[in-house]
C-alpha positions in Angstrom: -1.4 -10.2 -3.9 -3.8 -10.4 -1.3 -7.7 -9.9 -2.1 -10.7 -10.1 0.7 -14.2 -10.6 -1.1 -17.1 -9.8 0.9 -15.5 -11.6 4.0 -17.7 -12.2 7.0 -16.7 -14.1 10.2 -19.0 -14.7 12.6 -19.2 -17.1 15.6 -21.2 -20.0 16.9 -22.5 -17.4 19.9 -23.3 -14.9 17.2 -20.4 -12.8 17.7 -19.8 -10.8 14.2 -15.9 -10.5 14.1 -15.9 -9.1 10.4 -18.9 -8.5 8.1 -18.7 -7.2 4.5 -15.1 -7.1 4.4 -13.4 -6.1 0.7 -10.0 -4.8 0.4 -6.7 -5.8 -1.9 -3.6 -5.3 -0.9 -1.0 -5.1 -3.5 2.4 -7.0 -4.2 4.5 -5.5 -2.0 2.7 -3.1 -0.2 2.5 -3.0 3.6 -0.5 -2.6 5.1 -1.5 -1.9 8.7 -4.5 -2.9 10.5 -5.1 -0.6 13.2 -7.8 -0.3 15.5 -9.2 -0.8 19.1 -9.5 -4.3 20.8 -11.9 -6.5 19.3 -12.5 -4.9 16.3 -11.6 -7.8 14.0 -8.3 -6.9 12.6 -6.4 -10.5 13.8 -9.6 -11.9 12.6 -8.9 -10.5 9.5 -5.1 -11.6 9.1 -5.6 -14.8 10.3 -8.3 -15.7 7.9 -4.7 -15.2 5.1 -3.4 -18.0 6.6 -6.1 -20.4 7.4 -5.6 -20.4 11.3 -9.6 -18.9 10.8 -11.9 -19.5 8.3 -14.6 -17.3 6.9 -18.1 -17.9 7.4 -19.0 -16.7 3.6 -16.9 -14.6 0.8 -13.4 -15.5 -0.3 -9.5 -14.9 0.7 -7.3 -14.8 -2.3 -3.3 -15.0 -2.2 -1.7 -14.5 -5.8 -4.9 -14.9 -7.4 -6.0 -18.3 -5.4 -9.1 -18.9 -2.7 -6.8 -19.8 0.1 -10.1 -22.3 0.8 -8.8 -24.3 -1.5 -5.1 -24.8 -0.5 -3.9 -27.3 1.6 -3.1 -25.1 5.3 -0.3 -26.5 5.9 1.4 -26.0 2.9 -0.3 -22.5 2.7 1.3 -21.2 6.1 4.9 -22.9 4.7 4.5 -19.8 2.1 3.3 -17.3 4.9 6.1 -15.6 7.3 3.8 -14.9 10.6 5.3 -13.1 13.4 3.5 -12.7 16.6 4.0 -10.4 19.4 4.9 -13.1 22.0 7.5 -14.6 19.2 7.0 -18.2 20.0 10.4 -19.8 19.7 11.4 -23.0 20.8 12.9 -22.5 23.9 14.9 -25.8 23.6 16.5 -24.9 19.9 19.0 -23.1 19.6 18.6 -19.5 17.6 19.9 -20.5 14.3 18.0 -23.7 14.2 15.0 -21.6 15.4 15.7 -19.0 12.2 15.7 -22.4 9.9 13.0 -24.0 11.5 10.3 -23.5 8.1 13.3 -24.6 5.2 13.6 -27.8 7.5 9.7 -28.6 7.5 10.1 -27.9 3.3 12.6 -30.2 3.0 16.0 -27.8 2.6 18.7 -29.8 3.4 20.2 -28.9 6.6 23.5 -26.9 5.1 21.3 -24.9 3.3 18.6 -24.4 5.5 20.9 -23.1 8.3 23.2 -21.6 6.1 19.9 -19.1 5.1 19.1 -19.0 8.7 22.9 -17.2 9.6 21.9 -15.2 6.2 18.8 -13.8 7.7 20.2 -12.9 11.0 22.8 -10.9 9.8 20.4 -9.4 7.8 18.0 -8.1 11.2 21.4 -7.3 12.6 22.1 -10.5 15.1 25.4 -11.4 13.6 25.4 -15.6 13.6 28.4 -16.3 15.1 27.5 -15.3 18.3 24.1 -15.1 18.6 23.3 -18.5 16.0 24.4 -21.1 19.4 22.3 -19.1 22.2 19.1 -20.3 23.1 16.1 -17.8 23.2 16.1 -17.9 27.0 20.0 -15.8 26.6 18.4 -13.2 24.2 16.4 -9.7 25.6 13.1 -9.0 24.2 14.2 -6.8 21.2 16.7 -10.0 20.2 14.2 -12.6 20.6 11.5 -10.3 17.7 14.0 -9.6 15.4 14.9 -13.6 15.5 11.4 -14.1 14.9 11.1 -11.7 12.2 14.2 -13.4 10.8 12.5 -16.9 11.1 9.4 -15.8 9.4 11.6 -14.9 6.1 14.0 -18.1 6.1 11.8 -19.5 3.5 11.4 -16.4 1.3 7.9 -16.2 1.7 5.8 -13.6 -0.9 3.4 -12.8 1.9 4.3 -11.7 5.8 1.4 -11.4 8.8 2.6 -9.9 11.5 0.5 -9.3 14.5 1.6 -7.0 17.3 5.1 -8.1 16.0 6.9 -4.9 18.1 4.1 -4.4 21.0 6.4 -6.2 23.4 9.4 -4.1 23.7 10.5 -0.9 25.4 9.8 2.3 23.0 13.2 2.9 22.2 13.5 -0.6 20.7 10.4 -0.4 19.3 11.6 2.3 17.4 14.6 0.9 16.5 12.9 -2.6 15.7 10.3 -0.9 13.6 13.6 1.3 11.7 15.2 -2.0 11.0 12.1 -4.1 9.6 11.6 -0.6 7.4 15.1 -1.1 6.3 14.7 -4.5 5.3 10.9 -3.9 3.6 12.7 -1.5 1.3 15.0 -4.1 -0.1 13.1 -7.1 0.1 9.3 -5.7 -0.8 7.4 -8.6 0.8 3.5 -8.2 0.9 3.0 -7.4 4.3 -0.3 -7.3 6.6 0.4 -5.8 10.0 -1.9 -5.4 13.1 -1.2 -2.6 15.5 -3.8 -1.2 17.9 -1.1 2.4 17.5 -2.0 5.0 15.2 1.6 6.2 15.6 3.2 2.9 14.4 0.0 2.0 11.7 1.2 5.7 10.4 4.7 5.2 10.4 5.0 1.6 9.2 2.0 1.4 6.4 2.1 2.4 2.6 -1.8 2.1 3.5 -4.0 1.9 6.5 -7.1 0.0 7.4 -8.7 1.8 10.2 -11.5 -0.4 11.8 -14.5 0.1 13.7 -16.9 -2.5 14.8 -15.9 -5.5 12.4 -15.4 -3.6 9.3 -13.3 -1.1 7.5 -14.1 2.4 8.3 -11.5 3.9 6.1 -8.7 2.3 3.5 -5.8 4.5 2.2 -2.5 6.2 2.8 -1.6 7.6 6.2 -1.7 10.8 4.9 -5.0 11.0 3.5 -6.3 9.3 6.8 -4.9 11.9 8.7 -5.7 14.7 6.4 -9.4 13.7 5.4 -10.9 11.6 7.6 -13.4 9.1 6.0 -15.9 9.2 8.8 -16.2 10.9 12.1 -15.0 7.4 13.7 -11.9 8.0 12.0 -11.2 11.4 12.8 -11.5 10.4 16.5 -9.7 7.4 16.4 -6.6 9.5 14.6 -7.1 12.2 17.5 -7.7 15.7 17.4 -3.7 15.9 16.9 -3.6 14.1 13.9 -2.4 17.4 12.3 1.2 16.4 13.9 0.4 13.0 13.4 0.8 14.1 9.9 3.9 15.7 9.9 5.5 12.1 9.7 4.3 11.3 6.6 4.4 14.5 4.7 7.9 14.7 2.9 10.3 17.3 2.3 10.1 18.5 -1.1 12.0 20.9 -3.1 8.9 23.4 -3.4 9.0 23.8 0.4 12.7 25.5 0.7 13.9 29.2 0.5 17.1 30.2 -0.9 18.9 31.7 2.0 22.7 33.9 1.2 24.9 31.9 0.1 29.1 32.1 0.6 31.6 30.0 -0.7 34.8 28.6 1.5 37.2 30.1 -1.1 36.4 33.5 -1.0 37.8 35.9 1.0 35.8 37.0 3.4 36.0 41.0 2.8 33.6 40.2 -0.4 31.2 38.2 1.5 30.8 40.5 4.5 30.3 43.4 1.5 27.7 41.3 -0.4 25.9 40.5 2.9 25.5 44.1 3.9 24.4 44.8 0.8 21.5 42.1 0.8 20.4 43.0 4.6 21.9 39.4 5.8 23.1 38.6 9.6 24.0 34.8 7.9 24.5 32.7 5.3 25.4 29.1 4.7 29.1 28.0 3.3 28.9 25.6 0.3 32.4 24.4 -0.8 33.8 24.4 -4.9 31.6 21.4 -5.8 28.1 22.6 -4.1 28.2 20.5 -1.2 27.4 22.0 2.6 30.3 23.1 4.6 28.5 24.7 7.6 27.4 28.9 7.9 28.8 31.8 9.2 27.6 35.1 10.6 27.6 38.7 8.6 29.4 40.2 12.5 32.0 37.2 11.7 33.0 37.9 8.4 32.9 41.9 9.7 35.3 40.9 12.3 37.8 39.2 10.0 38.2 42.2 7.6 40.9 41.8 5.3 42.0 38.4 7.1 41.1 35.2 5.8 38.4 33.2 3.6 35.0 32.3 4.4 36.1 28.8 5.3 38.3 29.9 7.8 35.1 31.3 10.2 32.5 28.7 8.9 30.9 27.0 11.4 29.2 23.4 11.8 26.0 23.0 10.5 24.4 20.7 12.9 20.6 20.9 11.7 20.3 19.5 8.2 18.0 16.9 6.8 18.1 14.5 3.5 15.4 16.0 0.6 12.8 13.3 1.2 12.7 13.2 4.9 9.8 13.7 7.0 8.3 16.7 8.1 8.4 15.7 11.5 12.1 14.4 11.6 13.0 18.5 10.2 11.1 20.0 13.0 12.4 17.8 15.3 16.2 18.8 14.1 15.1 22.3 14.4 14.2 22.0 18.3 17.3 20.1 19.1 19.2 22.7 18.2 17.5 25.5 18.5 17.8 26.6 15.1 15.7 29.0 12.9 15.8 26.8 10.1 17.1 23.5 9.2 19.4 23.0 5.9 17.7 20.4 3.4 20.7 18.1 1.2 20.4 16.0 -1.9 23.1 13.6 -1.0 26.1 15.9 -0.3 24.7 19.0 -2.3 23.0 21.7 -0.9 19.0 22.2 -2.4 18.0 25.3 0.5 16.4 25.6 3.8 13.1 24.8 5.5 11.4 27.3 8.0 9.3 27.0 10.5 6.8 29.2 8.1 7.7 26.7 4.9 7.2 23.9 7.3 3.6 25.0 8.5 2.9 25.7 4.7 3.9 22.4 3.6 1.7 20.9 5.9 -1.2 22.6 4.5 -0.7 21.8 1.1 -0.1 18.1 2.1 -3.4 18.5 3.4 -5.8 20.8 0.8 -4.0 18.0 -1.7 -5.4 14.8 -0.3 -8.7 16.6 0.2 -9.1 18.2 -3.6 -7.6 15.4 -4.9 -4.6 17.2 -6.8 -0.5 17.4 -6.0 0.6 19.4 -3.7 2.5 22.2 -6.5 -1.3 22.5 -7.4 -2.6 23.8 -4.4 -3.4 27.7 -4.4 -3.4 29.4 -0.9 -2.3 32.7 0.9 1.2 32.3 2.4 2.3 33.3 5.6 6.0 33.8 4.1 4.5 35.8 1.3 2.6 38.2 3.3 
């Protein structure tokens, strides 16, 4: 979708902002630029849309040298959000939001009828927030109007530069949750500059990590942070980009152990026996279809005796993650509640539990994978867990 071709930019004074530059990015793919100040990665995006031109090689969008495209009618078919959002102060928010199908000739009932579209879509609902002016709105508001402004026109390609820098971290978090939301259903080839490792992790399928004008290392997050190209990179990721890691290594159904199991329906006399017999001081409840009902303790189900069923004494299971979920997100479920291990679902049904010691052993296999170059099933090494 997007294709740089021996791309250098360099300025009247001299000033090399990119030299050598060659990377695609694919349809649909979302693709940070990360890196410190001045290290040409708005260069780089802005070249997409025209606002700078190359000194030599070539910008391609679907196939085309952007050279040869009329900019204004290019940046009609580019969604470009900025960090300091740049609405018109004097428009109101849904006129704002259909600000590009106006310039394209929309008619205005359609054009502002896919402006209230997009806003409900980035979660402003248009009935109350489609008459304010930007001036009404907080910070958070104000980007996701911008973000919704920058898709009015359906646009294949999105720049985004800085396009959450400006906002407390808790909306930051949420704004970046929401735009990942909305990337999942619409797919939208999307370049995005960030001078954060943490967000360039968390928001790309792939990272460009710069140095001085040109690409030190292109790939996934995980491989960046598992196998540093350079030793630029691996101190640009930070001597902690082990944990960095843990957010973009997945749960997967290899990682688990199969801890007792008791059902809700049976009485709790036979669970307690089978328990003792298998050395247990728990196990999780699963109801008659499979699906997690909480877990109970071996000194419960000893206590009840002859009294009751196992889904009488259950008790909530408060850490539990989706299959698929980051690393990260299950550790984090595991501190905040002070749990042992943290029960891993497939929708409502119940697939096992990660450890701490599964966890750590995930992690390493995430790792020797990227650097053999093989899945992480294929990767042989001593286990803690085994030992």
């Amino acid at each position: 979708m997007i294709r740089f071709e021996q791309v250098t930019k360099v300025y009247p004074d001299g000033t090399a902002a990119v030299r050598d530059l060659s990377f695609e990015v694919a349809e649909g793919e979302l693709v940070t630029l990360v890196g410190p100040s001045g290290c040409g990665k708005t260069t780089t995006m802005m070249m997409v849309n025209r606002l700078i031109e190359p000194t030599s090689g070539r910008v391609l969008v679907e196939g085309r040298d952007v050279a040869g495209v009329d900019p204004v009618a290019l940046r009609r078919r580019i969604g470009y959000v900025i960090q300091q959002v740049g609405l018109f102060p004097h428009r109101t928010v849904l006129d704002n939001t259909a600000t590009v199908p106006a310039l394209i000739g929309w008619k205005r009932v359609k054009a502002r009828a896919r402006a209230a579209e997009l806003l409900e879509l980035v979660g402003l609902d248009p009935k109350i927030y489609g008459p304010r002016y930007p001036a009404q709105l907080s910070g958070g508001q104000r980007q996701r109007v911008g973000v919704a402004r920058a898709l009015a026109a359906d646009p294949p390609v999105l720049l985004m530069d800085e396009p959450f820098g400006a906002v407390d971290p808790v909306a930051r978090e949420r704004l970046q949750n929401e735009f990942l939301r909305l990337q999942a259903t619409m797919r939208k080839t999307v370049l995005l500059v960030t001078h954060d490792i943490e967000e360039a992790v968390r928001m790309g399928d792939r990272i460009a990590v710069y140095g001085e004008g040109r690409v030190e290392q292109y790939d996934t997050p995980a491989a960046v942070l598992g196998a540093p190209a350079t030793a630029y990179v691996a101190r640009f990721v930070g001597a902690d980009r082990g944990l960095k890691r843990l957010s973009v290594t997945a749960v997967e159904p290899a990682d688990l152990e199969e801890p007792p199991v008791a059902r809700t329906d049976e009485p709790a006399r036979d669970a307690a026996a089978r328990m003792r017999g298998q050395g247990a001081r728990w196990a999780v409840v699963l109801g008659t279809g499979g699906e997690l009902h909480g877990w109970v303790s071996a000194d419960a189900l000893a206590e009840a005796g002859e009294r009751g069923s196992v889904g009488d004494l259950a008790r909530r299971m408060e850490a539990w993650v989706p299959l698929g979920s980051p690393l990260k997100q299950a550790f984090s479920e595991m501190l905040q509640h002070d749990a042992g291990w943290v029960a891993v679902l497939d929708g409502p049904r119940f697939l096992g539990v990660l450890t701490p010691a599964k966890l750590h052993e995930a992690l390493r296999r995430s790792v020797d994978a990227d650097a053999q170059g093989i899945g992480r099933s294929e990767v042989d090494f001593d286990s803690v867990s085994d030992a």
